[in-house]
C-alpha positions as a Markdown table, in Angstrom:
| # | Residue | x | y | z |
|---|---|---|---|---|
| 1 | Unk | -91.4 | 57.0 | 143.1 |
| 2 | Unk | -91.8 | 53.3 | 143.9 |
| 3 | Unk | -95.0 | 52.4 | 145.1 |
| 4 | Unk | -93.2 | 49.5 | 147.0 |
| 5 | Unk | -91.3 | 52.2 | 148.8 |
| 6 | Unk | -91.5 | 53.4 | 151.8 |
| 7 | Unk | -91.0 | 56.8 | 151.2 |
| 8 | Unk | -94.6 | 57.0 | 149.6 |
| 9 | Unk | -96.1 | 56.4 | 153.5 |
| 10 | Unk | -93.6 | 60.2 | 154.0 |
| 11 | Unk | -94.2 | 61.8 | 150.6 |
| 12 | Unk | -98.7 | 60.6 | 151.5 |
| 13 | Unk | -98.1 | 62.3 | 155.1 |
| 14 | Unk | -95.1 | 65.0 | 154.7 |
| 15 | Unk | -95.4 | 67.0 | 151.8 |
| 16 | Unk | -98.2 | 69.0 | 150.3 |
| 17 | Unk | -100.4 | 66.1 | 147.9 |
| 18 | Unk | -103.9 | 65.7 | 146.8 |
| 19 | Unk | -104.1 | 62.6 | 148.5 |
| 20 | Unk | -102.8 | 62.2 | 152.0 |
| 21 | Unk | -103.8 | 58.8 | 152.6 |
| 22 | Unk | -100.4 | 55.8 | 151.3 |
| 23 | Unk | -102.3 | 53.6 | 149.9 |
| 24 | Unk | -104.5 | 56.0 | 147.6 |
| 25 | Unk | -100.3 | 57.3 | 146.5 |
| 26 | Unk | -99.6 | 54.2 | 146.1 |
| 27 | Unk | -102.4 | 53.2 | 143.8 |
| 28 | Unk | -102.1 | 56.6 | 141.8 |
| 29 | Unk | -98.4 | 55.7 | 141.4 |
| 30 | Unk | -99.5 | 52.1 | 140.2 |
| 31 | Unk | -101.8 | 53.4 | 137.7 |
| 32 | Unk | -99.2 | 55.9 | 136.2 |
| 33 | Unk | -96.3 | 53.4 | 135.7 |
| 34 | Unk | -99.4 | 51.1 | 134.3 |
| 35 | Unk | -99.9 | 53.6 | 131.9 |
| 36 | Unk | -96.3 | 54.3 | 131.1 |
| 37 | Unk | -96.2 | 50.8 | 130.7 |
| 38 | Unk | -98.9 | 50.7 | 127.4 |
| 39 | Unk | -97.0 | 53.2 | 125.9 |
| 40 | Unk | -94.1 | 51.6 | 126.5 |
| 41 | Unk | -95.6 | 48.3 | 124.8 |
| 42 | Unk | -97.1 | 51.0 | 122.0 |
| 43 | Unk | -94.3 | 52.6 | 121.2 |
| 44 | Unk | -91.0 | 49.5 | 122.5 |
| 45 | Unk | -87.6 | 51.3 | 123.3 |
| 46 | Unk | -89.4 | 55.1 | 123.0 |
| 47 | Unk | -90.6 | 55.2 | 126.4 |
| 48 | Unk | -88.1 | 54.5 | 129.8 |
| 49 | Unk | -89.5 | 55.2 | 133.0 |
| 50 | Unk | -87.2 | 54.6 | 136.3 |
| 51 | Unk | -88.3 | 54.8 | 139.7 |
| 52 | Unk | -86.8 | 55.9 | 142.9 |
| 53 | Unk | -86.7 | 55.0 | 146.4 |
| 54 | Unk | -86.6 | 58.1 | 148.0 |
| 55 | Unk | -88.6 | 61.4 | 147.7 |
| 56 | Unk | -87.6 | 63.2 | 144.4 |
| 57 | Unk | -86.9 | 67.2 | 144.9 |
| 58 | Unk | -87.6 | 67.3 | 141.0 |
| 59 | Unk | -89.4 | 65.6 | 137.6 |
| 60 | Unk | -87.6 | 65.0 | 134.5 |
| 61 | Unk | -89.5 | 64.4 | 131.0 |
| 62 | Unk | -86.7 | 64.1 | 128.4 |
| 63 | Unk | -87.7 | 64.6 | 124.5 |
| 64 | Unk | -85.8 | 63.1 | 121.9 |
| 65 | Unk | -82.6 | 62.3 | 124.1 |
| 66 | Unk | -80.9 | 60.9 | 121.0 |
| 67 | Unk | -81.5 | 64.0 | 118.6 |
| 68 | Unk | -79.4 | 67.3 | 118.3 |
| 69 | Unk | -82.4 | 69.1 | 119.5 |
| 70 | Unk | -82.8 | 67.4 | 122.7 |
| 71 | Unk | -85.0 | 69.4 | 125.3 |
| 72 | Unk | -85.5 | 68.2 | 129.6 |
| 73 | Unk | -88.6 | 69.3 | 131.1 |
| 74 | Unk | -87.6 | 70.0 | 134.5 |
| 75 | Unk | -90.0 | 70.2 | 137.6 |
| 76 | Unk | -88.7 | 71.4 | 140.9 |
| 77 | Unk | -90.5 | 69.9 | 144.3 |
| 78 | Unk | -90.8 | 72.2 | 146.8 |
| 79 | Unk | -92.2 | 71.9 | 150.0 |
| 80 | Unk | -95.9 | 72.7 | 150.4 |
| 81 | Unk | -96.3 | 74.2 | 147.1 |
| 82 | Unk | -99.2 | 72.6 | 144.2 |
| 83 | Unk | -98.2 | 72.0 | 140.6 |
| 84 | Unk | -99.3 | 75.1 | 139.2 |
| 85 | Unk | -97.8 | 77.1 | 141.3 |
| 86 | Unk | -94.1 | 75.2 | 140.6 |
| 87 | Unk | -91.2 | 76.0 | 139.0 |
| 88 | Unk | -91.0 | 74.1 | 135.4 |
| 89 | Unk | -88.7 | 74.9 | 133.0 |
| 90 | Unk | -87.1 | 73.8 | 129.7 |
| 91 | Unk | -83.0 | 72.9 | 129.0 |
| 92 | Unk | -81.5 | 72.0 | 125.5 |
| 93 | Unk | -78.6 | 71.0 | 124.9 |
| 94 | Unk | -77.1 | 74.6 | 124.1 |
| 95 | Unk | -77.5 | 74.9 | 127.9 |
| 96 | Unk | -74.5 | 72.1 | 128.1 |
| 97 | Unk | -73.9 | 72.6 | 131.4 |
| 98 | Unk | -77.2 | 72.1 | 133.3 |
| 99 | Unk | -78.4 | 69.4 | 130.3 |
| 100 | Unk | -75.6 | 66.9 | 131.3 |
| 101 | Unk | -76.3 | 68.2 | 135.2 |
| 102 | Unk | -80.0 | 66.7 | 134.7 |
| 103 | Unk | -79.4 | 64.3 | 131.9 |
């Protein structure tokens, strides 16, 4: 999410988070996309990270989105529920219909 957004005042106040408070979302958004950003620099055209205005209802990590073997990591976001007790699972690109959904 964009820290400059104002979602991050809804997603601090609205939604199950460690943190309740904007600006302490904000700043753990900050110091994410500044460490996104040294891998980035570590690793050049490897690492894209993107941003969003509004409140995501999922997470993407995608693995090797040039290769055959491709893989998304997907998260889902629902309300009032912790990490560990979301639903995360795994699409390649044998699953060619929910891959390009995601991708």
């Amino acid at each position: 999410m964009d820290p400059e957004s104002t979602s991050v005042e809804a997603r601090a106040h609205g939604l199950f988070t460690a943190n309740e408070n904007p600006a302490a979302l904000q700043g753990d958004i900050r110091r994410a996309l500044s460490r996104i950003g040294e891998m980035q620099q570590a690793f050049n055209e490897l690492v894209e990270v993107r941003v969003t205005s509004y409140i995501p209802s999922y997470g993407l990590i995608l693995i090797d989105p040039d290769d055959g073997d491709s893989t998304i990591i997907v998260e889902l976001y629902p309300y009032m529920l912790t990490s560990s007790d979301r639903a995360h699972f795994e699409i390649t690109r044998r699953d060619t219909r929910w891959f390009l959904h995601f991708l």
